[in-house]
C-alpha positions as a printed NumPy array, in Angstrom:
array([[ 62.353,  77.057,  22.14 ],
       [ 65.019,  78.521,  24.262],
       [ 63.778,  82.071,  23.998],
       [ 64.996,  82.749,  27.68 ],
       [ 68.568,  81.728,  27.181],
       [ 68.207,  84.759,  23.908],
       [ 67.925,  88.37 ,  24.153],
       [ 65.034,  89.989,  22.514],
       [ 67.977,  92.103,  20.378],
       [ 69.308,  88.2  ,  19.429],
       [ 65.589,  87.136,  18.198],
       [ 65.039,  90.297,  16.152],
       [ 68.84 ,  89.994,  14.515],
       [ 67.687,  86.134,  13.432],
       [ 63.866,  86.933,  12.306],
       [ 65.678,  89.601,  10.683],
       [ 68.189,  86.781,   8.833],
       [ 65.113,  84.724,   8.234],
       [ 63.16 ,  87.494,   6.181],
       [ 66.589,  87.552,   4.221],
       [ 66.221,  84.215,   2.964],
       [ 69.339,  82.72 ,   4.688],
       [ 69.333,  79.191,   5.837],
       [ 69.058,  77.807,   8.964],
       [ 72.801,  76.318,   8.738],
       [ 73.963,  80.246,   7.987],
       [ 72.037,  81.706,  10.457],
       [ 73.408,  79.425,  12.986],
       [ 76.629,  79.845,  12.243],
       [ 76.857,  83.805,  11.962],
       [ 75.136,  83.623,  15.477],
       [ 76.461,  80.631,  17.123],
       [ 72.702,  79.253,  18.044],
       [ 72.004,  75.284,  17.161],
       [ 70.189,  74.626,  14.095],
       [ 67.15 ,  73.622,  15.519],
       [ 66.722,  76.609,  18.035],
       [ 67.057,  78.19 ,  14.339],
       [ 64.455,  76.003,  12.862],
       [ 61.988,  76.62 ,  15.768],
       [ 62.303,  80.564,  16.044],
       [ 61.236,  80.068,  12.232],
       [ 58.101,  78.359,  12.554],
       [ 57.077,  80.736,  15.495],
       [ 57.884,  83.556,  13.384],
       [ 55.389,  82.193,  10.417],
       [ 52.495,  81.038,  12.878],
       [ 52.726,  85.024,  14.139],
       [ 53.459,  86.288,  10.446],
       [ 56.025,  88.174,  11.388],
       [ 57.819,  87.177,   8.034],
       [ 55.748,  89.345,   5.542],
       [ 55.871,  92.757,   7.092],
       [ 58.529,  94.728,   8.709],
       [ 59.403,  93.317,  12.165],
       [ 58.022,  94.722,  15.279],
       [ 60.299,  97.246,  17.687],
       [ 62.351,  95.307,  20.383],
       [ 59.739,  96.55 ,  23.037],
       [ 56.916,  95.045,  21.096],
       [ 59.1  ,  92.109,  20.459],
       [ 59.576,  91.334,  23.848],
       [ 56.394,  92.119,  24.731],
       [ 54.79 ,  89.325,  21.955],
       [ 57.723,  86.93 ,  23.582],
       [ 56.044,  86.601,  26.906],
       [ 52.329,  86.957,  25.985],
       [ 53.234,  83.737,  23.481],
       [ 55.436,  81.692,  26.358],
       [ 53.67 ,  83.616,  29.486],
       [ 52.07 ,  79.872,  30.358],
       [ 54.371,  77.741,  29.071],
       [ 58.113,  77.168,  29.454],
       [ 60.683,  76.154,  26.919],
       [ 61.823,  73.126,  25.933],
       [ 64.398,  71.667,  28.177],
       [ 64.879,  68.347,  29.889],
       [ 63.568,  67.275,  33.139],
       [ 66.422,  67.207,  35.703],
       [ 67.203,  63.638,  37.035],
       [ 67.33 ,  64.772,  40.49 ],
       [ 63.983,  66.208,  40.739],
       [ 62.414,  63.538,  42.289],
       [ 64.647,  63.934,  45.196],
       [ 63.763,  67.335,  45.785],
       [ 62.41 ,  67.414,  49.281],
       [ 65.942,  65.404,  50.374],
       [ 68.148,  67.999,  48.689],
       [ 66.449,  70.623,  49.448],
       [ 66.546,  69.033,  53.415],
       [ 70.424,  68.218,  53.068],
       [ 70.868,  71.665,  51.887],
       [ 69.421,  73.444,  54.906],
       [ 71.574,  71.522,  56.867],
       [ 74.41 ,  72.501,  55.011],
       [ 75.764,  69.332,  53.509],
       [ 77.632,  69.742,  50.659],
       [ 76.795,  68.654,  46.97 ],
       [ 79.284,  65.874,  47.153],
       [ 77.947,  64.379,  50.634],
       [ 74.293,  64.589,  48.905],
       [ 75.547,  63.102,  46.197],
       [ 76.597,  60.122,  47.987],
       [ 73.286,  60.285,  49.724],
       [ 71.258,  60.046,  46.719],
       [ 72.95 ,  57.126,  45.336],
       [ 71.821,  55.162,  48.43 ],
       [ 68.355,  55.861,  47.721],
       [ 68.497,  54.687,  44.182],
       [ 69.742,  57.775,  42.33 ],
       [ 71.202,  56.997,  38.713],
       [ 72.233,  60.512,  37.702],
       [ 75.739,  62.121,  37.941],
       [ 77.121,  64.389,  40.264],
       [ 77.582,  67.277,  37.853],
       [ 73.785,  66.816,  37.222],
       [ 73.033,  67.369,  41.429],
       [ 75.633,  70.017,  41.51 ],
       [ 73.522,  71.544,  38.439],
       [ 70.111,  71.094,  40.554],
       [ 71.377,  72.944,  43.923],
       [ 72.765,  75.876,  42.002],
       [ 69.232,  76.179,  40.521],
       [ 67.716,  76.056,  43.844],
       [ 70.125,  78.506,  44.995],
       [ 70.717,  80.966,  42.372],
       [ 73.665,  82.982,  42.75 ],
       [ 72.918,  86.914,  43.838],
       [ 75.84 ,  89.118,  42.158],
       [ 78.342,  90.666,  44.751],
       [ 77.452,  94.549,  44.549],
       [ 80.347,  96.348,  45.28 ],
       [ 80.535, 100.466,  46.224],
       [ 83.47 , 102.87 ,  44.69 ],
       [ 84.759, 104.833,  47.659],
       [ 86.061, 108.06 ,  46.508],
       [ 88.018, 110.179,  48.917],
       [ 88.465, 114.222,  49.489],
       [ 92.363, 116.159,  48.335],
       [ 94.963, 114.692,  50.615],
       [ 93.067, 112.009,  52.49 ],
       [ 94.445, 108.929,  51.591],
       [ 97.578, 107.027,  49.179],
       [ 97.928, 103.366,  48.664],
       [101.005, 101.508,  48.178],
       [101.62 ,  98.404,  46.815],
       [104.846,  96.357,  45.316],
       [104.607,  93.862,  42.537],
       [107.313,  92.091,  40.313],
       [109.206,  94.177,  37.881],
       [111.641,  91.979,  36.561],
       [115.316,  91.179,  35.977],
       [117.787,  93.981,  36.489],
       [121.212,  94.233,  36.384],
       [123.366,  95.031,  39.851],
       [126.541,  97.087,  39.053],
       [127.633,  96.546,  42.66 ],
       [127.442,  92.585,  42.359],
       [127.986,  92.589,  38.633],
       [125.083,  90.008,  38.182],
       [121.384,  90.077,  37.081],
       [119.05 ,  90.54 ,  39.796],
       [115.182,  90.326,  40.802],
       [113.572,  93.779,  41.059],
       [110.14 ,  95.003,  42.668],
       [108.302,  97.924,  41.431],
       [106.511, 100.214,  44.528],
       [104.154, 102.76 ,  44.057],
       [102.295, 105.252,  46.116],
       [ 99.279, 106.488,  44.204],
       [ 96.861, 109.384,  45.734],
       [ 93.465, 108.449,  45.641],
       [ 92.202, 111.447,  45.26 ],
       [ 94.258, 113.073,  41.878],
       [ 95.778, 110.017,  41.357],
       [ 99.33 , 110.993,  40.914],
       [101.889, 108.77 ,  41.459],
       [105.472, 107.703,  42.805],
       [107.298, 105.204,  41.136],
       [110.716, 103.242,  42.29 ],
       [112.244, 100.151,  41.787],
       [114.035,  98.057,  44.089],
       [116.259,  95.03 ,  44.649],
       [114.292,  93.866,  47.887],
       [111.323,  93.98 ,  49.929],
       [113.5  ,  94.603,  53.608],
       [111.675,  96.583,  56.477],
       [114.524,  99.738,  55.777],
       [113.553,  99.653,  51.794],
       [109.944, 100.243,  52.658],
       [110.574, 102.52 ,  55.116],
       [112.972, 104.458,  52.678],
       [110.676, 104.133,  49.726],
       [107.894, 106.077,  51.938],
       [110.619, 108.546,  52.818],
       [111.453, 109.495,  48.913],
       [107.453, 109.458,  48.111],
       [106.563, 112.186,  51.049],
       [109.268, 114.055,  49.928],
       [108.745, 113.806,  45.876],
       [105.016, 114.979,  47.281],
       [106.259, 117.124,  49.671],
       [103.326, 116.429,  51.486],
       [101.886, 113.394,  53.503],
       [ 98.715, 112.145,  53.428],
       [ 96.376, 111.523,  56.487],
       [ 96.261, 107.649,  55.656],
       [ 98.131, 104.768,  53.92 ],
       [ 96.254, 102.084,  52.852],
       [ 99.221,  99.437,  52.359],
       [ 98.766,  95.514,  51.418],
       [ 99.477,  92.813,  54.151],
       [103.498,  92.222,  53.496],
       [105.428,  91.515,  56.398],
       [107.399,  94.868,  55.971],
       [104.307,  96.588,  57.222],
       [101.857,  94.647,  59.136],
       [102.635,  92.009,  61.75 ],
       [ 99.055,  90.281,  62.067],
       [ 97.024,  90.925,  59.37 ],
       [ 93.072,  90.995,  60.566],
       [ 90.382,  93.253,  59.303],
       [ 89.108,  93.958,  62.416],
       [ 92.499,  94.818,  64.271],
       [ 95.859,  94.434,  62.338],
       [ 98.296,  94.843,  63.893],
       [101.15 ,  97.083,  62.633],
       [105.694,  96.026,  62.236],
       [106.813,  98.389,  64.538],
       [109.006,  99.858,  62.769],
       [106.374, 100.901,  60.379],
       [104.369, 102.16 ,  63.503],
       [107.367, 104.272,  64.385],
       [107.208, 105.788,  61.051],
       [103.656, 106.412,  60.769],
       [104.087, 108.47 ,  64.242],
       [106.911, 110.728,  62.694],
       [105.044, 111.327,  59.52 ],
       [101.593, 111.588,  61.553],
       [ 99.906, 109.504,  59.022],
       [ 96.983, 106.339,  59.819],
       [ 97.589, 102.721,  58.796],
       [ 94.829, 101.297,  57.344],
       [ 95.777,  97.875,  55.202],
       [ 92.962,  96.586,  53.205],
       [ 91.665,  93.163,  54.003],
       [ 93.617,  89.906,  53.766],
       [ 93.282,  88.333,  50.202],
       [ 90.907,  91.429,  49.217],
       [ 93.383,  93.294,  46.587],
       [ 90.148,  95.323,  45.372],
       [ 90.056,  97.201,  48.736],
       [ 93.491,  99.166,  46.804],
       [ 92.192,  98.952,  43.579],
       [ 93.546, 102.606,  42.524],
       [ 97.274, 101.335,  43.457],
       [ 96.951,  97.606,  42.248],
       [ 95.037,  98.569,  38.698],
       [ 95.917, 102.25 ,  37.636],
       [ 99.492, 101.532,  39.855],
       [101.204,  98.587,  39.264],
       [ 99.422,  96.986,  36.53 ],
       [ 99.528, 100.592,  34.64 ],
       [103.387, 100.599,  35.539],
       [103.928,  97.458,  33.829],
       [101.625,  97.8  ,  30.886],
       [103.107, 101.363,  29.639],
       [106.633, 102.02 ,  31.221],
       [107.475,  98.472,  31.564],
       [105.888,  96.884,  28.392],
       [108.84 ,  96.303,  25.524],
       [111.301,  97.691,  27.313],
       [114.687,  96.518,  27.259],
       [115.795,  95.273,  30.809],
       [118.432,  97.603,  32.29 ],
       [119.726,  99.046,  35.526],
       [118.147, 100.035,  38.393],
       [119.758, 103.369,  38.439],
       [118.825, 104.033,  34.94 ],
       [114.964, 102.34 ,  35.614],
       [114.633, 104.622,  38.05 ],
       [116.011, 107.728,  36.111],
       [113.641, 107.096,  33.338],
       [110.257, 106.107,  35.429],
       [110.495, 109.897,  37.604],
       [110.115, 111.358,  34.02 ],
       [107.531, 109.006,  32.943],
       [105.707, 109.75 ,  36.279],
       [106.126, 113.352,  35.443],
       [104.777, 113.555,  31.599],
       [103.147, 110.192,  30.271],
       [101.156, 108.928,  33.362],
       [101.126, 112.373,  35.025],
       [ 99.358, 114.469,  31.537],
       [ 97.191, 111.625,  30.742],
       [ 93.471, 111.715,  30.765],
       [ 92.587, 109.317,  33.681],
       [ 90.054, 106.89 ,  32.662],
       [ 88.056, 107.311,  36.324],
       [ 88.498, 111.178,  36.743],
       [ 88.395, 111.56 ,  33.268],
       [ 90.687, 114.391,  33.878],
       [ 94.593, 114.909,  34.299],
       [ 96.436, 112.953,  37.477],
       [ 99.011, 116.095,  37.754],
       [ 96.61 , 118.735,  36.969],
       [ 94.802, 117.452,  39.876],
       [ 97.376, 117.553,  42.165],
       [ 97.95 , 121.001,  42.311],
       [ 94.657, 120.935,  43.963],
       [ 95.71 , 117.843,  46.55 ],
       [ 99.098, 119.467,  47.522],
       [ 97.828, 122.219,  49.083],
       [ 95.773, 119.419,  51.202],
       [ 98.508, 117.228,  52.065],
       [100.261, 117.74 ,  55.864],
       [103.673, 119.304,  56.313],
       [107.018, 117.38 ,  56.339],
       [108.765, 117.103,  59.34 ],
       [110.757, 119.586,  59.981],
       [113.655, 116.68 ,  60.585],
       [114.172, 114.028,  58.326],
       [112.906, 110.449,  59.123],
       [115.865, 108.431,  60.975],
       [114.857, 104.699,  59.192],
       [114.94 , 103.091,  62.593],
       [114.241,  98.82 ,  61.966],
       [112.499,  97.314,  64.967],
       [112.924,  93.286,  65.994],
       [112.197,  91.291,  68.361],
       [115.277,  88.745,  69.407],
       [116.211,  86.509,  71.941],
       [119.655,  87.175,  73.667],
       [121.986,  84.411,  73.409],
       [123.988,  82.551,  76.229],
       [127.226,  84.409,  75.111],
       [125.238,  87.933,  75.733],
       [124.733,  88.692,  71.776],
       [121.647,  89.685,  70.069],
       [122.252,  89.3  ,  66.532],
       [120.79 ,  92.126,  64.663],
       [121.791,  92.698,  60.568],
       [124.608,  89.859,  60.493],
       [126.604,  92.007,  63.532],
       [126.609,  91.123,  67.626],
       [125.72 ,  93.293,  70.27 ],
       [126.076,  93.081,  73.422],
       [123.378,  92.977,  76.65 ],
       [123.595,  92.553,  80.258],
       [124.351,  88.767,  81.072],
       [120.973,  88.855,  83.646],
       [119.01 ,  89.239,  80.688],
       [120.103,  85.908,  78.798],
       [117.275,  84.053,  77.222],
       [114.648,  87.059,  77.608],
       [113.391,  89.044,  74.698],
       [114.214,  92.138,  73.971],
       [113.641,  94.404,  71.303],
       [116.261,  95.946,  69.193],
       [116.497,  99.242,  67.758],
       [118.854, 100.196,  64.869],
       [119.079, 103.288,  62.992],
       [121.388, 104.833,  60.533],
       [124.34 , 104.941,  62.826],
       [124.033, 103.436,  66.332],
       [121.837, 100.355,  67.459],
       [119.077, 100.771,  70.994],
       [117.93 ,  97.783,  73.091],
       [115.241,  97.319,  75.08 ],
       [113.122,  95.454,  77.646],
       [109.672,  93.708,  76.489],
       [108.057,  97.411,  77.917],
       [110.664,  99.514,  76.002],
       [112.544, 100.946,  78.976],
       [115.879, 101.387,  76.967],
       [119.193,  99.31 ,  78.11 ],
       [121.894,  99.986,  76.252],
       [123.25 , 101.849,  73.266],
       [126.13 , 100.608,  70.522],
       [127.801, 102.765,  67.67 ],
       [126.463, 100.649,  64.803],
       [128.894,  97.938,  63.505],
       [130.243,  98.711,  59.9  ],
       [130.589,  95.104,  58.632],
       [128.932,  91.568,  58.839],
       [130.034,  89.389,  61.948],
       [131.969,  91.812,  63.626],
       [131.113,  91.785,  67.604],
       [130.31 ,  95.105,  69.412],
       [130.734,  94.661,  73.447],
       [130.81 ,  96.767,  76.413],
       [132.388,  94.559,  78.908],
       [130.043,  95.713,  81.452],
       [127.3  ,  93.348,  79.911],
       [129.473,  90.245,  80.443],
       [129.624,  88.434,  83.653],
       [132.886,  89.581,  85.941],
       [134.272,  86.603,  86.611],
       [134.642,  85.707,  82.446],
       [136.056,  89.411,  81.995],
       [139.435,  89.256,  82.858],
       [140.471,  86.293,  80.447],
       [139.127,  88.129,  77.357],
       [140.746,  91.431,  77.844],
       [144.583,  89.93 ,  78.92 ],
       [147.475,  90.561,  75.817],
       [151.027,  90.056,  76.328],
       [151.535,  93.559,  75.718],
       [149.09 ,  94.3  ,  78.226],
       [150.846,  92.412,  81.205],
       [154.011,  93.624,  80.385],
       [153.232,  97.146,  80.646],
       [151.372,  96.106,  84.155],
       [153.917,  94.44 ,  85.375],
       [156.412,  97.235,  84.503],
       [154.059,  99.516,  86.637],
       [154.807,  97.65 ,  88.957],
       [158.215,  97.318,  89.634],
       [161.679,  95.783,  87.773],
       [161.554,  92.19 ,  89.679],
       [157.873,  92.152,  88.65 ],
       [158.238,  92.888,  85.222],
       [160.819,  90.28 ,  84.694],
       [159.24 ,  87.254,  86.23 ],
       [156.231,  88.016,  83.6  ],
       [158.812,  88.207,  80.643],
       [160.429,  84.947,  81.623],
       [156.658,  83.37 ,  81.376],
       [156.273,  85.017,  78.202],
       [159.469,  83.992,  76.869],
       [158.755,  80.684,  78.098],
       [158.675,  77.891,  75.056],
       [157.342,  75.426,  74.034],
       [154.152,  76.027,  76.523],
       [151.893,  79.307,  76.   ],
       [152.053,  80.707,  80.156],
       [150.197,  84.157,  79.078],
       [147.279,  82.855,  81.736],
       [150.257,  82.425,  84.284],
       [151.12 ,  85.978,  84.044],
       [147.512,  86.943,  84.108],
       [146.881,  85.055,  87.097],
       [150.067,  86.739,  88.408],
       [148.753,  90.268,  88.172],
       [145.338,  89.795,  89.168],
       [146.85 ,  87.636,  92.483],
       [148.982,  90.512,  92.883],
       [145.865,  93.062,  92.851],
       [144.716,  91.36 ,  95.48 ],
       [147.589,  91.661,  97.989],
       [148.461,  95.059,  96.662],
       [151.986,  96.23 ,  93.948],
       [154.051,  96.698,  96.742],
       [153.826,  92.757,  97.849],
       [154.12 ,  91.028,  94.909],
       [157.136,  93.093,  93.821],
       [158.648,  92.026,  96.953],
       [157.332,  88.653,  96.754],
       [158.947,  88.327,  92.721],
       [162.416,  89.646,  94.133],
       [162.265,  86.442,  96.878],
       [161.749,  84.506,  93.808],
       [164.169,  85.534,  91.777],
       [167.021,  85.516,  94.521],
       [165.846,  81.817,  95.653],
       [166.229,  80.987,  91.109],
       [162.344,  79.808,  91.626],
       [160.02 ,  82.395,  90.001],
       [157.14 ,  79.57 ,  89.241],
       [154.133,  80.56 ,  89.905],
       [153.16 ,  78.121,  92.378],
       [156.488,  79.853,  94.664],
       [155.387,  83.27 ,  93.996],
       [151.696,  82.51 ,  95.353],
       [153.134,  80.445,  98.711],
       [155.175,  83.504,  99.375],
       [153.017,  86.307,  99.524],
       [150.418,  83.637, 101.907],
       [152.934,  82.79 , 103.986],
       [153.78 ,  86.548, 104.548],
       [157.558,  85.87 , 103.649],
       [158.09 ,  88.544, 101.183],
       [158.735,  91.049, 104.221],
       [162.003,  88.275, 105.762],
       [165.267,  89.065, 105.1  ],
       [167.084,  86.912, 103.1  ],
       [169.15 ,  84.834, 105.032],
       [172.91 ,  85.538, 105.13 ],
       [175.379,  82.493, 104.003],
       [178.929,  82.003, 106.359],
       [181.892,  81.124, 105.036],
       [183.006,  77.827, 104.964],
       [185.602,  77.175, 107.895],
       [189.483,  76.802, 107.032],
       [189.863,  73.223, 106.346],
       [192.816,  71.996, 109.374],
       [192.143,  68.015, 109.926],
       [194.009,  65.983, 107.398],
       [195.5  ,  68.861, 105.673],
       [199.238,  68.071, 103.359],
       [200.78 ,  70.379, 101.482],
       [201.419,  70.018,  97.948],
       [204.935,  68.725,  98.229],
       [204.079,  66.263, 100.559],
       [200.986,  64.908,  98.064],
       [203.323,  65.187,  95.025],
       [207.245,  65.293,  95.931],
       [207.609,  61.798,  95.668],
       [206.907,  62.462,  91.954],
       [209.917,  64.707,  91.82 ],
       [211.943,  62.976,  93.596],
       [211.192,  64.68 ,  97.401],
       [209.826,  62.468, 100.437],
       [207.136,  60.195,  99.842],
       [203.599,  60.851, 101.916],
       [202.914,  57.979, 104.359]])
């Protein structure tokens, strides 16, 4: 008759349709039964003449339901799989699924379908409801955070439409809120978002109870996540606990996730017309402030901010200095000495290329260190993408002197050192069509070696000799010929052999003696 698929409230509305004269087709309708579950609830009514006096209470009703059907069950089909009981019910403690039993069945002769097994196991293994518990926790004990989509908004900066996230920090305990929108979901913005929240608080709580994003947590595992180090480094400042709720288990934040983000949508979001996120964030402090803060909470059933008079005073202290966002990463230093850290270059010492270190960068300078945090170095922040921040130190010696070498820089070297100096280097300079700037280098540093006072000496040589090549210069100073006199030139003797003077050469052209 289908009595246990109905209420004892449904049976008593359709006896009570049935004294009322209505059909079967009506009745049916009005309370979406089939016709003939109708139909039989009628005759059982009559056979107990229930029809011709006023109907019994639900109790009795209920109780006249089982004493009629306490031996007997109601109508319904014999499953098709029920002769293969024992074998489901010995595939099943093996744990094989439906499908693989299925298949199973078939080769013993089974007709049936496999929505029809799939039926049979669930009724041999009825589902027991998942119980949950509400944990409610004491003024100041915990927040949870969450971010979810908010949106298009426009970017004045770029001068384009954007995608936006919505964050909020919610206290569990009054359930007051902090609301902010944001163009990202970077390490910094969460860091900075929990920044503005402590302080619109002015309090922190003793935990955070934050979902698995990669801004926060590193390895998410219920057991023992592990925290993004920069997030760790934040937590220690604030003195506040991680705790992130269980992967894939959004309930575990429920206070966040339903009266947060989903109320944030719902009310401030819902028909409003998309706008900036200066403005959005303008307008969502007040709404924090009157609309979700004065509301009667559905939970609490009293007033978020009203209750947070009572949570401030249990909230820790601020620091007494404000949070430096510091982002932490892990990099690999390159083969030209770089880590790349926020689209800039900084340099480390060449022994550690291809090791790991981990990189530090705050507001205004950037830290690296070893695997075991032992700090290396320390660069001024750059100010703009690609540009390369070096202390020469890092780089290997012998690659150092052909990065720093200018013209300018040799000629005011090579002035140092002395006139004949400084002018062999300005005639490589000079020196076209070929670039010689390396010559002059390698010049200099030859000339460190062997000391100023050489090579100036050496250069003079040069010059009074008309070869200043490089190649000259070099043989000089090894040979130890710098320190020689120059040697002197004699004169060239009178010439006496074969001598005739001009009249002799010439007179016979002006008519004086001929030269024989």
């Amino acid at each position: 008759m289908g009595k246990r698929r109905k209420t004892t409230v449904d049976i008593r509305e359709l006896l009570h349709r049935i004294q009322k004269r209505e059909s079967d087709r009506a009745i049916a309708r009005q309370l979406k039964m089939n016709r003939k579950t109708v139909a039989q609830y009628r005759r059982w009514a009559e056979k107990h003449g229930l029809l011709e006096k006023e109907l019994p209470s639900v109790g009795e009703l209920s109780e006249l339901l089982e004493e009629t059907f306490a031996n007997s069950k109601p109508p319904q089909n014999c499953s098709s799989v029920e002769p293969f009981r024992q074998v489901v019910e010995r595939l099943r403690g093996q744990k094989v699924e439906v499908a693989a039993i299925y298949q199973r069945l078939r080769e013993r002769g089974y007709q049936g379908s496999l929505s029809s097994v799939y039926r049979f196991v669930r009724s041999l293994e009825p589902h027991e409801p998942d119980a949950m518990v509400r944990v409610e926790t004491t003024p100041g004990e915990e927040a949870q955070v969450d971010f979810g989509y908010a949106g298009m908004m426009f970017d004045p900066e770029l001068d384009k439409w954007r995608k936006s996230w919505v964050f909020v920090m919610t206290l569990c305990w009054s359930r007051h809120q902090y609301v902010e929108f944001v163009h990202d979901q970077k390490i910094e913005t969460w860091l900075n978002l929990h920044r503005h929240a402590f302080e619109y608080f002015e309090g922190v709580p003793k935990r955070i109870v934050p979902d698995n994003l990669k801004a926060a947590i590193v390895h998410a595992c219920w057991h023992e996540p592990l925290a993004q180090e920069s997030y760790r480094e934040c937590a220690l400042h604030y003195d506040f606990l991680i705790a992130p709720c269980r992967p894939r288990t959004p309930r575990h934040k429920g206070k966040v996730e339903q009266g947060g983000v989903h109320y944030v949508k719902r009310n401030f979001l819902g028909g409003r017309e998309p706008t900036t996120l200066q403005k959005a964030n303008e307008d969502v402090l007040a709404w924090c402030n009157t609309t979700a803060g004065r509301r009667k909470h559905g939970t609490t059933k009293e007033v978020p901010l009203e209750r947070f008079q009572v949570e401030k005073k249990c909230l820790g202290p601020l620091p007494r200095s404000r949070y430096d966002v510091a982002v932490w990463k892990e990099l690999k230093v390159g083969r030209d000495c770089y880590v790349h850290f926020d689209s800039a270059y900084y340099s480390v010492p060449f022994r550690l290329v291809g090791q790991s270190v981990w990189v530090r960068g705050c507001i205004d300078k950037v830290e690296v260190y070893t695997a075991d945090h032992q700090l290396i170095t320390t660069h001024c922040r750059a100010r703009k993408a690609g540009e390369r921040v070096t202390n020469v130190d890092h780089l290997p010696p012998h690659k150092v002197p052909g990065l720093t070498v200018t013209r300018a820089g040799c000629l005011e070297e090579a002035k140092a050192i002395g006139t004949c100096t400084h002018k062999v280097v300005a005639s490589y300079l000079e020196h076209r069509p070929e670039d010689r700037l390396r010559t002059a280098a390698r010049l200099l540093r030859f000339g460190k070696q062997v000391g100023a006072e050489r090579l100036e000496a050496a250069c003079s040589r040069a010059i009074r000799f008309g070869d200043t090549s490089y190649k000259t210069i070099k043989l000089i100073l090894k040979k130890g010929l710098e320190a020689e006199p120059a040697p002197v030139r004699k004169a060239a003797p009178p010439a006496e052999t074969f001598v005739r003077t001009a009249n002799e050469l010439f007179g016979a052209l002006v008519g004086g003696v001929s030269w024989k």
